[in-house]
C-alpha positions in Angstrom: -4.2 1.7 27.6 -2.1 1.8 30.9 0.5 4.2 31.7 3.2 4.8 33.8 2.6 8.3 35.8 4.5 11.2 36.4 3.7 13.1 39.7 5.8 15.9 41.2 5.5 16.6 45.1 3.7 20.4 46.0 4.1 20.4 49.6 2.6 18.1 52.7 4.8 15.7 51.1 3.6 12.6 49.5 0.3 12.9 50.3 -0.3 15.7 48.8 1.9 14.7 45.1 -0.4 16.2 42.5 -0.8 14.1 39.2 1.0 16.2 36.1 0.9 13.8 33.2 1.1 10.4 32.4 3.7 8.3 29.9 2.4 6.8 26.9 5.2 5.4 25.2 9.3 5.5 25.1 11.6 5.2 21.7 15.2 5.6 22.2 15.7 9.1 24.5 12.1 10.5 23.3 9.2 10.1 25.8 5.7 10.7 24.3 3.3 11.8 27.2 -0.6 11.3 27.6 -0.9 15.1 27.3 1.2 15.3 23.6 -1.3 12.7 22.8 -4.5 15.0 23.6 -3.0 18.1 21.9 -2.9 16.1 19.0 -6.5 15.1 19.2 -7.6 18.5 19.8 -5.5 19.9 16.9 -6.2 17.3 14.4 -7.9 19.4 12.0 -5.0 21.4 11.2 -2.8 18.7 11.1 -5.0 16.9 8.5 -4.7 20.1 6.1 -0.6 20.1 6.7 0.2 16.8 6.6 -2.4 14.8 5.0 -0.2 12.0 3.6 0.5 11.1 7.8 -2.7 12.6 9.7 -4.7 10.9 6.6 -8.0 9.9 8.5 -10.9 11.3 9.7 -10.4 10.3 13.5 -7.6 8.7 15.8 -8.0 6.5 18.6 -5.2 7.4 21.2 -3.4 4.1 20.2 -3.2 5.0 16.7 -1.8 8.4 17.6 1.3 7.2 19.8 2.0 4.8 16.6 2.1 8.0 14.7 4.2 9.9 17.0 6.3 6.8 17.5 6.8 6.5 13.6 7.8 10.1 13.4 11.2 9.4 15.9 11.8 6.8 13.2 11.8 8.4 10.1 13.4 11.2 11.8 16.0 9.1 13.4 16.7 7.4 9.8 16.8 10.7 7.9 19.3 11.9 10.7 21.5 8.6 9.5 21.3 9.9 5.8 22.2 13.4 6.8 19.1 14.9 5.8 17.9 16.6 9.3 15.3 19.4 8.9 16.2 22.5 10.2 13.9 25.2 11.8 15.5 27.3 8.9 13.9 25.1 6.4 10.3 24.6 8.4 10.6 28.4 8.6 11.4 28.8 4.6 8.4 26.7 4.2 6.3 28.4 6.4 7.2 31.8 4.4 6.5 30.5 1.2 3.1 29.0 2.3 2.3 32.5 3.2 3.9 34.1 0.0 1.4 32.2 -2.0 -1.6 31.9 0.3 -1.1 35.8 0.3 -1.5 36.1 3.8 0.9 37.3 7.0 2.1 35.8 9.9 -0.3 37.8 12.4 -3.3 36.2 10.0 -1.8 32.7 10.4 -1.9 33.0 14.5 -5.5 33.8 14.1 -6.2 31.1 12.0 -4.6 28.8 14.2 -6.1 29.9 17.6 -9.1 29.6 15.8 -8.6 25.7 14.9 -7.2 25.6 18.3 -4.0 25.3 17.5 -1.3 27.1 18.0 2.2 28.2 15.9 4.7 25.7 17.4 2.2 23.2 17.0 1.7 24.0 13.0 6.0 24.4 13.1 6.4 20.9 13.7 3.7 19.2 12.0 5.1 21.0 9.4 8.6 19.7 9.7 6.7 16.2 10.0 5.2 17.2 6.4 8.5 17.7 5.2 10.3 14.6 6.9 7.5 12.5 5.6 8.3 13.5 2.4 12.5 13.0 2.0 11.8 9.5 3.8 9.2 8.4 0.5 11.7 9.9 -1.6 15.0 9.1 -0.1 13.9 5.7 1.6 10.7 4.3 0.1 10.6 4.9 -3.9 13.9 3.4 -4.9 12.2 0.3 -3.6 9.1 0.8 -5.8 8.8 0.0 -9.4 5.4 -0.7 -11.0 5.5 -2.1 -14.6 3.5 -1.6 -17.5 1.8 -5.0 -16.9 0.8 -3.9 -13.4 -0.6 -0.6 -14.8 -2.6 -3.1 -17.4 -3.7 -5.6 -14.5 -4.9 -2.8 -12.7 -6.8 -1.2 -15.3 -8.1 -4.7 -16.0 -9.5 -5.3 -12.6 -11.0 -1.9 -12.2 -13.1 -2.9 -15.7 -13.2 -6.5 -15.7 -17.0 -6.2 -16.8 -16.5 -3.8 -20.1 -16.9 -6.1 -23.0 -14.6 -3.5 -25.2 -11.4 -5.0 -23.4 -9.2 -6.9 -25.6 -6.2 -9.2 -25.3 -3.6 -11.3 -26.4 -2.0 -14.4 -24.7 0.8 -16.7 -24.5 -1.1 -20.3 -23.9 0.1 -23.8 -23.1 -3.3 -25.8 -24.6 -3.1 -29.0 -22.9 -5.6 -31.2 -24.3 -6.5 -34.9 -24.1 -9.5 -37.1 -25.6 -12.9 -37.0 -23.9 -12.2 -41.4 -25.1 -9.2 -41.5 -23.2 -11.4 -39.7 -19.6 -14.9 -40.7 -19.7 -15.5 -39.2 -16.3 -13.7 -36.3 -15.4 -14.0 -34.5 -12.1 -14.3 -31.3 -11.2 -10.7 -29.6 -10.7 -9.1 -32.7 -12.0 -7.4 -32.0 -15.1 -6.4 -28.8 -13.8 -4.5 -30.8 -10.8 -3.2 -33.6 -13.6 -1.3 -30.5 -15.6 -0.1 -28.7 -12.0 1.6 -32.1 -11.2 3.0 -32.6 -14.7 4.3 -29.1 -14.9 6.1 -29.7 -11.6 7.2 -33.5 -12.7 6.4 -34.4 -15.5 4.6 -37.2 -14.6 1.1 -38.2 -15.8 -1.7 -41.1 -14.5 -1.4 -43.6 -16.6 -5.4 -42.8 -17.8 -4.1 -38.9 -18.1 -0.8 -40.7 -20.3 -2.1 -39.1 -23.8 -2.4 -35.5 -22.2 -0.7 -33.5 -24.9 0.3 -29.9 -24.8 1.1 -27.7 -27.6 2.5 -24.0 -27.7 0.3 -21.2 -28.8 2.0 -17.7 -28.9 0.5 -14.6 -29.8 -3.0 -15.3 -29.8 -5.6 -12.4 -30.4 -9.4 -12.9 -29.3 -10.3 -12.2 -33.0 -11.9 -15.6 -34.5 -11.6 -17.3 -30.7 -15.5 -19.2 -30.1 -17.5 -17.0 -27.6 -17.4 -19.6 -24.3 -13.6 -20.1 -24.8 -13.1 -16.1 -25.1 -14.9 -15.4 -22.3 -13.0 -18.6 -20.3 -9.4 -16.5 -20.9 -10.8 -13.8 -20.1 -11.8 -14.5 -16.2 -8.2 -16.3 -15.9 -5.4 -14.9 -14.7 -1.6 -15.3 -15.9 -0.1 -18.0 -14.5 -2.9 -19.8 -14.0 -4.7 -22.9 -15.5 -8.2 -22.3 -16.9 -11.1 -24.9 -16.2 -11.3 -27.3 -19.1 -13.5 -26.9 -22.4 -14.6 -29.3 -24.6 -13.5 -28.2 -28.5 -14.0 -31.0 -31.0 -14.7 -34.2 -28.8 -11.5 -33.2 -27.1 -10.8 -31.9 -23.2 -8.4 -28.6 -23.8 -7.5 -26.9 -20.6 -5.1 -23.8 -21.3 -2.1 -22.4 -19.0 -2.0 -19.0 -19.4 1.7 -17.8 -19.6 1.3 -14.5 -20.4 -1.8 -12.1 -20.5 -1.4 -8.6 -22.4 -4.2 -6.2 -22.5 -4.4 -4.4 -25.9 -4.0 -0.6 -25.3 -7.1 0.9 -26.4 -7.4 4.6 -26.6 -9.4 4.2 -23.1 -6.4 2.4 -21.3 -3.7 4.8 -22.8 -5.6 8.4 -21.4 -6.0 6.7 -18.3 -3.0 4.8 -18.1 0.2 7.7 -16.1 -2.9 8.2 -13.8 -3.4 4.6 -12.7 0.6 4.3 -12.3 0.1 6.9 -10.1 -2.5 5.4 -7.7 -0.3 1.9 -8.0 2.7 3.8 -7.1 0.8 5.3 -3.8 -0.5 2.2 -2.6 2.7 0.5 -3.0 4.2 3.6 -0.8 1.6 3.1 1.8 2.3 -0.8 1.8 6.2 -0.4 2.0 6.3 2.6 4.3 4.1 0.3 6.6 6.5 -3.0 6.1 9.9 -0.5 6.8 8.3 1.1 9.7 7.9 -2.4 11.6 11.0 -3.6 10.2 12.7 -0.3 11.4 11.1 -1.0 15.1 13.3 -3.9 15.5 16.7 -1.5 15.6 15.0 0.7 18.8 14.2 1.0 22.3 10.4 0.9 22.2 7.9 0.4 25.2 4.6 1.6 24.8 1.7 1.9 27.3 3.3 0.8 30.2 
């Protein structure tokens, strides 16, 4: 990383200029320095018990921490533009009530601190960072979220794709044609023919008997084993491989796949939203912060 440096002249003159600190990175009128940088390093521990949702790893690399610092003058700058600004009153009401229900004073907090090397301002403002962090999911980020019963179900799906107790119910297309009318079919084939014939409608003249048929509703009960076990590994909105049933080729789009709630899925179901709902917070808070970039003065290691 390369920086620009800041040196202040003692006495002797030039000569004698005595290096004080170096510039890591500008964003609008804030100037993060090399030294900010260190202290955060040094106090990361404490950080990681305030504000775990921003200081969320183990370990930084100096690059990582100026993108954090550099996404804090964002979210501030945007919360400033929605008129929620954290005051020192509030940190300060927060800090009390931490106390309050810690049950410990301010002169045990200071020790704590030095101890963690760290000191009070420091644990002020990563506290107001907490708290930032926090309107900006709210205010900014989770009106953008929405995660469906379908994608608690996929979810749930994928995290036990190998327990033979799951059960569903589809929505098929069955497109099927005689194994007469394709003596030789290749690999991927018929799955391409129906791609292009739900796009055009148009067939290959040897593909010109394909016929599809609507099947709504359907359970797994009474389906044979190999074509159970075929829907199953196929996603919705996608074709499955083909399968031979009665001398006939039968390759099925799958328009919609519902996971039966078993008792299983429904105790574990608000607690899966959850875990969707904070990846797609982590996802979208990433997206708006580069977005948000574009709308600053940023220059970073100079």
């Amino acid at each position: 990383m390369k920086f620009i440096i800041i040196f202040v002249l003692l006495t002797g003159g030039l000569a004698n200029a005595k290096l004080i600190d170096k510039i890591a990175g500008i964003i609008d009128d804030n100037v993060i320095t090399l030294s900010q940088i260190n202290r955060v390093q040094k106090s990361l521990l404490v950080r990681k018990n305030i504000a775990p949702m921003i200081y969320e790893k183990s370990s930084f690399s100096n690059d990582e921490i100026l993108n954090i610092l550099v996404n804090k003058f964002l979210i501030r700058a945007k919360l400033t533009e929605l008129g929620y600004a954290i005051t020192d009153d509030q940190v300060e009401s927060q800090i009390k009530g931490n106390e309050k229900r810690l049950n410990v004073d301010r002169s045990s907090l200071l020790k704590f601190l030095a101890e963690q090397n760290s000191t009070f301002g420091e644990y002020f403002e990563t506290l107001r960072e907490a708290i930032e962090y926090t309107y900006f999911v709210s205010r900014v980020i989770s009106p953008m979220i929405s995660v469906s019963d379908q994608d608690v179900k996929n979810y749930y799906f994928k995290q036990n794709a190998k327990d033979t107790r799951l059960s569903f119910k589809y929505t098929l297309i069955d497109y099927s044609i005689s194994k007469a009318a394709v003596p030789h079919l290749e690999k991927g084939q018929l799955e391409e023919v129906i791609k292009q014939y739900r796009s055009n409608a148009n067939l290959p003249s040897n593909f010109s008997s394909l016929s599809p048929s609507s099947l709504d509703d359907i359970g797994e009960e009474g389906l044979a084993s190999d074509l159970k076990v075929l829907l199953k590994k196929t996603d919705e909105g996608s074709i499955t491989a083909p399968i031979i049933i009665d001398g006939n080729y039968h390759a099925f789009y799958i328009s919609k796949k519902d996971l039966v709630e078993s008792e299983a899925f429904i105790k574990a179901k608000e607690k899966l939203r959850e875990e969707l709902s904070e990846i797609a917070t982590k996802v979208e808070s990433l997206t708006w912060l580069d977005r948000e970039k574009n709308r600053h003065y940023i220059k970073l290691s100079l």
